[in-house]
VOBALO-518042 format. One record per residue (C-alpha): residue number from 1; residue in one letter; x, y, z. Coordinates in steps of 0.1 Angstrom, whole numbers, plus 5000, padded with zeros to 4 digits. Each point is the difference from the previous one (the first is absolute). Layout:
<pts>
[pt NUM 'A' [X Y Z]];
...
</pts>
This chain:
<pts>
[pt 1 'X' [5284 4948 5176]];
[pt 2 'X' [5024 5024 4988]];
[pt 3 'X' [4987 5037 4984]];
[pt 4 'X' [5016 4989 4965]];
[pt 5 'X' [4980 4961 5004]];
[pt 6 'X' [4968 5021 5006]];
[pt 7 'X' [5000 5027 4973]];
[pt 8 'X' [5007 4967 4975]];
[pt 9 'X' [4973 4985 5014]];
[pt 10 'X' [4974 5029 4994]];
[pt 11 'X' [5015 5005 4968]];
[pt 12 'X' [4996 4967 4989]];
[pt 13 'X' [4964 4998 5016]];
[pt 14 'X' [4987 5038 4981]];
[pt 15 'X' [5017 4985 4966]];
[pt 16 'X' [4977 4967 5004]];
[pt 17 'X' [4972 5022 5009]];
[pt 18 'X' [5007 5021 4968]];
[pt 19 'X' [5002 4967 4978]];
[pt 20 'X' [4970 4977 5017]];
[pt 21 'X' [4966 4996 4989]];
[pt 22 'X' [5006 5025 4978]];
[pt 23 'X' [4970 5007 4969]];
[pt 24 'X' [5001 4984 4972]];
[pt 25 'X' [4997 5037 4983]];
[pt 26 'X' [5028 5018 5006]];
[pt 27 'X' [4993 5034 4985]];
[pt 28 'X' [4963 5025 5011]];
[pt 29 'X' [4976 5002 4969]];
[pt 30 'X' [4973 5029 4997]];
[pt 31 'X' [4984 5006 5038]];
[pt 32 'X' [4970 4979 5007]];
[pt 33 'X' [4967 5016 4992]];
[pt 34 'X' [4971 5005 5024]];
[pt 35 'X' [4978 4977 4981]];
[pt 36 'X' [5025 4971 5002]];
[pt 37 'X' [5005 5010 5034]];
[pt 38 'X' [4963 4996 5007]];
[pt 39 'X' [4998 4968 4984]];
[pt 40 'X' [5032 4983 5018]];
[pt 41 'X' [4987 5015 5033]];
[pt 42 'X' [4963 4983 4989]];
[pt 43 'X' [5021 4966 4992]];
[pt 44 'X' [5019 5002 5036]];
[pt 45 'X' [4964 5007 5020]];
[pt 46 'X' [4979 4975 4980]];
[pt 47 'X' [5030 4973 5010]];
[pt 48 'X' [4997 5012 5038]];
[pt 49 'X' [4967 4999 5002]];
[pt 50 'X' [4998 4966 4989]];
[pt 51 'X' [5019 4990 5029]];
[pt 52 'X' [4982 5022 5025]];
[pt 53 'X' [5034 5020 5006]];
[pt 54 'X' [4998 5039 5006]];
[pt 55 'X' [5027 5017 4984]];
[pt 56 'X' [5014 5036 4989]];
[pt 57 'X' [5009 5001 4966]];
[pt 58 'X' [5020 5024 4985]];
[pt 59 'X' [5016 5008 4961]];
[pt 60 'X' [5028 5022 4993]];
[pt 61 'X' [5016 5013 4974]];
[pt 62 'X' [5037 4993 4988]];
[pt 63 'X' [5013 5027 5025]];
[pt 64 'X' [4982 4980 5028]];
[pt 65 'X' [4973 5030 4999]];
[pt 66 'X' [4961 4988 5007]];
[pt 67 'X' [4979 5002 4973]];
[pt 68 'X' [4970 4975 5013]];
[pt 69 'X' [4989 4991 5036]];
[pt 70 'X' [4974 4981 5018]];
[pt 71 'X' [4996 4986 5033]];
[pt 72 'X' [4971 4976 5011]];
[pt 73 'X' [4976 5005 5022]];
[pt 74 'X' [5013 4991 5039]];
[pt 75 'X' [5039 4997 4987]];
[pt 76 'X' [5028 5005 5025]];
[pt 77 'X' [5009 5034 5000]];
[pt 78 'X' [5036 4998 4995]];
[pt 79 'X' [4994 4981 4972]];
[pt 80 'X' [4998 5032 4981]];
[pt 81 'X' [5032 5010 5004]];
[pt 82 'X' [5018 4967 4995]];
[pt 83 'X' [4980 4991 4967]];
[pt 84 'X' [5014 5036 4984]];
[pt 85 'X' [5038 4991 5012]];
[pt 86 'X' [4999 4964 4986]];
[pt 87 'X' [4986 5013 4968]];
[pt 88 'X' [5028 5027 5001]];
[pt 89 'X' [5022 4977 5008]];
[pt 90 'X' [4997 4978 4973]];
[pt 91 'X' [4995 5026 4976]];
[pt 92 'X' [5037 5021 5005]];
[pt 93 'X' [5016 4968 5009]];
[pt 94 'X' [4984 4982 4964]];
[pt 95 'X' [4999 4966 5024]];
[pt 96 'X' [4972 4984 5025]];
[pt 97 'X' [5002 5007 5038]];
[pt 98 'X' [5011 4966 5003]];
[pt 99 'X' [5031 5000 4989]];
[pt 100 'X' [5008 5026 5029]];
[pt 101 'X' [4984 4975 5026]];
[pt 102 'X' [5020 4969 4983]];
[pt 103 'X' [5034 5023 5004]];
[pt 104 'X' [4994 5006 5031]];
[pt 105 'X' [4991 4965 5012]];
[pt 106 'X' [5034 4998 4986]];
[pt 107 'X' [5022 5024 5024]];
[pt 108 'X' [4994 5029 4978]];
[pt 109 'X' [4988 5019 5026]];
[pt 110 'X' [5019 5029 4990]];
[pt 111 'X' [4973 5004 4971]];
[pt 112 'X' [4972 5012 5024]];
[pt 113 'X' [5022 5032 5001]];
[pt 114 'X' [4997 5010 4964]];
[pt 115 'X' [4970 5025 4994]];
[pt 116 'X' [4964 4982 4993]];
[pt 117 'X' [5012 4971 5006]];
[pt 118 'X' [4970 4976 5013]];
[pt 119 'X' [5007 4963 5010]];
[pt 120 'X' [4966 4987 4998]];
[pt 121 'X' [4983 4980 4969]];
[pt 122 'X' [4969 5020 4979]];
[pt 123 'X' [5018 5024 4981]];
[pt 124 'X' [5003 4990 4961]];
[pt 125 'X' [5013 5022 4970]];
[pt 126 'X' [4977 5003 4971]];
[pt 127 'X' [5015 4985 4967]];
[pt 128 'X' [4987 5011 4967]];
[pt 129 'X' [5021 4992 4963]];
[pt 130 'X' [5030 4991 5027]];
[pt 131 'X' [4996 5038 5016]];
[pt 132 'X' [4992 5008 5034]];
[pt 133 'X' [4968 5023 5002]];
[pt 134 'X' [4997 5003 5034]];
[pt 135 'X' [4995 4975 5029]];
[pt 136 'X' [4970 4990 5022]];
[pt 137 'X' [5001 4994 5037]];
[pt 138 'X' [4976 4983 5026]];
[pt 139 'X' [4999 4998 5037]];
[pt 140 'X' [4975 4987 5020]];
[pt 141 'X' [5005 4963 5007]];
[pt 142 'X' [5029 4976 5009]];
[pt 143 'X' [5030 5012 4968]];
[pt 144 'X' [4999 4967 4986]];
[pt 145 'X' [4960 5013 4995]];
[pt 146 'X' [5007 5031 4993]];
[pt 147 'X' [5023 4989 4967]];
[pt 148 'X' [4972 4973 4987]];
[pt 149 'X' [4976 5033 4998]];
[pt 150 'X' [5031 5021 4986]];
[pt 151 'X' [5008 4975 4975]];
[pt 152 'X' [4962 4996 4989]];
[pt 153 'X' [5000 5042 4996]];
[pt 154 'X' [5035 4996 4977]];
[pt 155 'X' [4984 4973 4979]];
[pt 156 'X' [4971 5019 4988]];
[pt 157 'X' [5021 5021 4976]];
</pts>
């Protein structure tokens, strides 16, 4: 493939990756509070516990900074570290870590070079009056699992 046929491609791939899956809000509202944080964090553990799953939840702000974590008892360590990049992830980016996997199931592979980028399901912005607040993220189980628990968390507000 020649140069010029490849730098199309990854431009075409990073402008679908900018335009897919992307939140329904499109501007950041006031920074989510602790309390809200605690109570979407609750929502995501109470929906992982029914299931007998062991995740890492985290909440961030708009900037992607945390503001609530919790990890259950006998969770994967790493887990700690992925849940506060899929949060951040979706926070900065104002889309769900999904879209990044379903680009790059697409041949966008050039989007796993763009900073925070994370191509795995469980990271979900938090939507309130249309505004991003901040974003929660999970890790723990399979990413299909990890997003049921992050989409429970996000529907407590």
């Amino acid at each position: 493939m020649s140069t010029m046929k490849k730098l199309s491609a990854i431009t075409g791939a990073l402008a679908l990756a900018l335009s897919v899956g992307a939140a329904q809000a499109q501007s950041y509202g006031a920074d989510v509070t602790i309390d809200v944080a605690k109570k979407v964090a609750a929502a995501t553990v109470a929906e992982c516990t029914k299931n007998s799953w062991r995740i890492a939840v985290a909440v961030v702000d708009t900037h992607g900074d945390l503001v609530f974590f919790e990890k259950m008892d006998d969770t994967q360590i790493v887990s700690v570290a992925i849940s506060q990049a899929k949060a951040k992830a979706a926070a900065t980016y104002r889309r769900p870590t999904r879209a990044f996997v379903d680009v790059i199931a697409k041949g966008g592979n050039a989007l796993m070079t763009l900073p925070g980028v994370i191509g795995s399901p469980g990271g979900i912005p938090l939507v309130v009056g249309g505004k991003i607040i901040g974003a929660v993220g999970v890790s723990g189980v399979t990413g299909d699992q990890d997003e049921q628990c992050a989409k429970a968390g996000a529907s407590a507000l």
